[in-house]
C-alpha positions, 0 to 999 in steps of 0.5 A: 814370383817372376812378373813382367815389365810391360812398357807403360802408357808415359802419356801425352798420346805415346802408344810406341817407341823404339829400343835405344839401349838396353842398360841391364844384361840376362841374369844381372841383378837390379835395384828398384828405380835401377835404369833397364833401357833407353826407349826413344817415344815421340818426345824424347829418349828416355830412361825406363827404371825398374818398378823392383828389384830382382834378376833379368830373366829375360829381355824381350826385344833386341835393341832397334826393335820397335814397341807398343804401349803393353808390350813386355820389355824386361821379366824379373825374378824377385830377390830370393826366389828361385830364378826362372829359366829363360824358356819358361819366361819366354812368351808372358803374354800367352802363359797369363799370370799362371807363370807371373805377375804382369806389370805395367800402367792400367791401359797397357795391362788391357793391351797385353790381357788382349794380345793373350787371345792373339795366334801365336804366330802373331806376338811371334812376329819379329816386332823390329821390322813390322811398320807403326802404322799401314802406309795411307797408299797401300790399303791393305788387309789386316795382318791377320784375317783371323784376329777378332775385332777390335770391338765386341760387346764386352770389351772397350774398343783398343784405342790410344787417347790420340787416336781416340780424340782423332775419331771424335774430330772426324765423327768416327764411332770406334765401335765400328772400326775394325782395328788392324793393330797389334791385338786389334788395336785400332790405329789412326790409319783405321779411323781414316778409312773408317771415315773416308768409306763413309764419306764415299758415295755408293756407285753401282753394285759390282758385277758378281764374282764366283766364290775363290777357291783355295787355288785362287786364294794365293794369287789375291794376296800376291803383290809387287814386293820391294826389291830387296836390293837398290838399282843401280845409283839408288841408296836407300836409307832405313826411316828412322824412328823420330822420322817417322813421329815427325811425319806422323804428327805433321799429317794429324796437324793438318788434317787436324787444324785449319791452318792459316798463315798471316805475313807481315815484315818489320824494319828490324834496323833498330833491335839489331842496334840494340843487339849489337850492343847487348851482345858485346855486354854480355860476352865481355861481362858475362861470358853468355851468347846473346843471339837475337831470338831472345828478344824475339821470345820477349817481344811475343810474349808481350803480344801474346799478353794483349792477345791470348788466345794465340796462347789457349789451347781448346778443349773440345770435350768440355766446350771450352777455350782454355786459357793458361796462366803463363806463357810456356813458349816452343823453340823449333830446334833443327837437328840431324834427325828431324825437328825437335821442340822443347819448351821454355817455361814462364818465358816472362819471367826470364830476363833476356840473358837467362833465356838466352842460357836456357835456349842455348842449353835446350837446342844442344841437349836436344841435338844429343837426344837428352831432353826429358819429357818434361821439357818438351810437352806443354807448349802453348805458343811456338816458335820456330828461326827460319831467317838463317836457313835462307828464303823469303818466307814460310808457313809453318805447321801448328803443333797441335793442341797449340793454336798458333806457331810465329816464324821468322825469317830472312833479314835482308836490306831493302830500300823503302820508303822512310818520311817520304825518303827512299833509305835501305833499311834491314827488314824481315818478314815474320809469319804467324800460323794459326787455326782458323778453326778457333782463331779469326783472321782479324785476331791474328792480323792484330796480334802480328801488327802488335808484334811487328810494333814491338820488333821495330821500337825495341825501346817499347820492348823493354818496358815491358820486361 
């Protein structure tokens, strides 16, 4: 029997992605854990493997095309069975499991066993073109008017987990969201609304209007449309699918956390003595490139040790701040498509020239897109190199759930005041991000004094390690 492959629930909160690649071809035959598309989420860009083995019958989206948790990638006959034919596999979604299994994780089941009941018209709709999300200043209707509502006594309002701790944070109860998602699914942009109407004061009344006619019905739904070429000098530029992840998970940052920066500076004149001698060591012996964010990765792990709840995370739901047993440190990578954070593990085990390997191995596997998901979940502090992008000083965002985020910045020589003499000494500023929310200003004031302690007298540093 011919079943479905529906794109899964990989977790950590991903509901969409985008389709890179597909490694499979209609009509070839596959192996069980055979790779059938490069899929880019949130996170990363990863492979899918086959659940089975059996031939494509068809492949459901073309490559570039955008898709939600539940949505059909692959239909596959099984080994042996009469293959079907492309028409019959055409539209899973509406012919249910009469015409095949579908296969996926529990929650995308419930998605697709939703969309079943959608207008044709709607899982007819070109996927690649239509936006994640409705953008927050065009309050627009739902795509289609005659859809259901998300909510009904029989059935959980469609919700992803992301989505879902967003209406808790903001006291929504989905049950009363209207979800202008792909078969009703209630999106983040629907939470927001669904506060911001009940935030609003009730004005007067608006003056009566007479009931529309059919004639008026098309003026009401007319809009300025985008020009559909640029003007004259303007380029336009499609967003690409991570541009769009990014600008998403900065916007629930900070509606999110209630972020607040604390700068100091420190003399960094003796680590970069220390460095440089380090440096010349490892390239001649070792053939490694020391830089200096390894002992900067060092040194907040030795504060985050005296101070670990920059290093917590809070879960809400239970009550409880939550303390893990290492320190599994973010590194802010810049790259041609956007900012990327994979993470190295138990930081304080690693001696300065292993995480310089692993830090140098995650920045260039993450500019080629090749990271894991593994590699890049489950921070629990971050840190993110500004200084050699120039500026004084900046404010980074916290990656929620994290608490916290540690930046540095430009090393520029300053005269200062050393033992009541005026010497030029190198010094930098460094910033610490956290949330207000769980963290108090004093906690963090004494955890960047700590650090700064630490950057300034690398010999402390070393004992430590």
């Amino acid at each position: 029997m011919a079943f479905v492959f529906n794109f899964p629930d990989v977790g950590e909160g991903i509901e969409e992605g985008r389709i890179v690649e597909w490694l499979v071809a209609e009509g070839q035959t596959v192996t069980v854990d055979q790779p059938l598309v490069k899929v880019e989420t949130d996170k990363a860009v990863v492979e899918l493997p086959s659940p089975r083995a059996g031939t494509v019958v068809r492949l459901h989206h073309e490559a570039g095309a955008e898709i939600h948790v539940g949505d059909p990638l692959v239909t596959l006959a099984e080994a042996g069975e009469e293959t079907v034919s492309r028409e019959t596999a055409a539209a899973p979604s509406r012919e249910g499991a009469a015409s095949g299994e579908v296969f996926g994780e529990p929650e995308a089941r419930a998605v697709t066993a939703a969309r079943e009941t959608a207008p044709v018209e709607a899982t007819a709709a070109p996927e690649a073109s239509a936006p994640s999300e409705t953008p927050a200043t065009v309050p627009a209707s739902p795509p289609v008017p005659e859809e259901a509502p998300a909510t009904t006594p029989s059935r959980r309002p469609l919700a992803t987990p992301r989505t879902r701790a967003l209406a808790r944070e903001l006291g929504v109860d989905l049950g009363t969201v209207r979800g202008t998602g792909p078969a009703g699914r209630i999106t983040d942009e629907d939470v927001r609304r669904a506060q911001a109407a009940a935030d609003a004061p009730a004005g007067p009344a608006p003056p009566e209007r007479p009931a529309a006619t059919p004639a008026s019905r098309p003026a009401r739904a007319t809009r300025p449309a985008a020009p559909a070429t640029a003007a004259a000098g303007e380029r336009r530029v499609p967003l690409t699918h991570l541009r769009k992840v990014i600008a998403r998970s900065m916007r629930e940052a900070k509606d999110t956390a209630a972020h607040v920066t604390h700068v100091d500076e420190a003399d960094v004149t003796a680590m970069l003595a220390l460095h440089a001698t380090m440096k010349a060591d490892a390239a001649e012996r070792l053939g490694v490139r020391l830089t200096l964010l390894p002992l900067f990765v060092r040194a907040l792990v030795a504060a985050l040790e005296d101070h670990p709840e920059l290093n917590a995370r809070v879960d809400e739901e239970a009550g409880e701040m939550v303390f893990p047993a290492r320190h599994d440190i973010g590194i802010a990578v810049d790259t041609e498509e956007g900012l990327i954070v994979p993470v190295v593990r138990d930081a304080g085990s690693k001696s300065l020239l292993e995480l310089a390997v692993e830090i140098a191995d995650l920045a260039e596997r993450a500019r080629r897109r090749e990271l894991g998901l593994e590699e890049l979940r489950g921070g629990t502090c971050t840190i993110t190199n500004i200084g050699p992008l120039g500026g004084v000083f900046a404010t980074p965002i916290i990656p929620v759930p994290q608490l916290s985020i540690v930046g540095l910045h430009t090393i520029k020589e300053r005269a200062v005041v050393v033992d009541g003499e005026i010497v030029v000494r190198k010094m930098m500023y460094l910033s610490v991000s956290f949330d207000h929310r769980w963290i108090d200003g004093a906690q963090a004031a004494r955890f960047m004094t700590d650090l700064v302690r630490l950057v300034e007298n690398p010999a402390l540093l070393m004992a430590r390690m």
